[in-house]
C-alpha positions in Angstrom: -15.0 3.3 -13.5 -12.5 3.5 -10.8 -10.4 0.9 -9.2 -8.6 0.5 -6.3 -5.7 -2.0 -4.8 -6.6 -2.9 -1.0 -3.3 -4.2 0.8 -1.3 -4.3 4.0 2.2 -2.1 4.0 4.8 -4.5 5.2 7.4 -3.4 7.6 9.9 -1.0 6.4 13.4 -2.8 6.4 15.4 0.1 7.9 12.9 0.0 11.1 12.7 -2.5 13.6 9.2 -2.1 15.0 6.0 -3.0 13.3 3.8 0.4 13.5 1.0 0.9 10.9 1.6 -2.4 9.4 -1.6 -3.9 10.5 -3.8 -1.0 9.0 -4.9 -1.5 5.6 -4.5 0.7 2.7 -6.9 1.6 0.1 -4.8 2.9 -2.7 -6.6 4.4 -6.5 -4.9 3.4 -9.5 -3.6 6.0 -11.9 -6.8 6.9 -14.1 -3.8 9.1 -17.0 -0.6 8.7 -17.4 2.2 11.1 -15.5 3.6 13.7 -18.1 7.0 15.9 -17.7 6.2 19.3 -17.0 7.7 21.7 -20.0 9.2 24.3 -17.6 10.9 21.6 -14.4 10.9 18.4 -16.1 9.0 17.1 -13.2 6.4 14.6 -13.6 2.9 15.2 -13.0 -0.6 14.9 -13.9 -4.2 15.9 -13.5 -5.2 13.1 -11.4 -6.1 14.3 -7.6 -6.9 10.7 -6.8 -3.2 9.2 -6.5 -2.3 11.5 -3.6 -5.5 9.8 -1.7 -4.8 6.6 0.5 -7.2 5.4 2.7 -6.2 3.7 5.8 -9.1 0.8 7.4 -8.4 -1.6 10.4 -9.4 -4.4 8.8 -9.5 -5.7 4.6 -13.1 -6.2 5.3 -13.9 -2.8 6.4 -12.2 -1.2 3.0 -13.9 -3.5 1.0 -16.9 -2.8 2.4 -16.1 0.6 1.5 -15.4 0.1 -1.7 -18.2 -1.7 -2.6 -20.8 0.9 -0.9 -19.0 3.7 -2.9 -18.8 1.5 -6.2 -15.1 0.7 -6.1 -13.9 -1.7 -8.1 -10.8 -3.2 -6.1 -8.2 -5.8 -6.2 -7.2 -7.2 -2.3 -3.7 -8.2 -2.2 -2.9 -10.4 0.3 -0.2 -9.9 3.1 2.6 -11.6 2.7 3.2 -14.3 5.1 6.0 -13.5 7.8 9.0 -15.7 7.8 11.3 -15.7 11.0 14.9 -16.6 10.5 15.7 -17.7 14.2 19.0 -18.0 15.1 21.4 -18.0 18.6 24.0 -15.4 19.5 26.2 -18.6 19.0 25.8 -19.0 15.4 28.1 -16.5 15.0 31.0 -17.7 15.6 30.4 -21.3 14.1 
């Protein structure tokens, strides 16, 4: 059985704008484990379904995905935004 992790990116911390981070992402978990290749040393393995991510508007519309296509999925919720406010001003107190 597969399974899936359903969660919203947060905002990259080198980027001020907030593009893509209300989509959601439907994301398969590794089904085998990654192995070095004998010849690079990179790592690899036969699983085609970690390079697939989904992307949904809404957590409800990839869950309903995942449940018509017999997902099972965990939905991690978005973290809650916390705004550190401060003046100009407070820079020189």
């Amino acid at each position: 059985m597969t399974t899936a992790r359903i969660y919203q990116r947060p905002k990259n911390a080198m980027q001020s704008g907030r593009a893509g981070t209300q989509d959601w992402v439907l994301e398969f978990e590794p089904a085998e484990a990654k192995q070095p290749d004998p010849l690079t040393g990179w790592a690899g393995s036969g699983d085609t379904r970690q390079q697939l991510r989904l992307r949904f508007p809404t957590s409800e519309a990839a869950i309903a995905y995942a449940v018509r296509e017999g997902i099972d999925y965990t939905l991690i919720p978005a973290p809650e935004r916390t705004l550190k406010l401060q003046a100009y001003a407070d820079n020189f107190r």
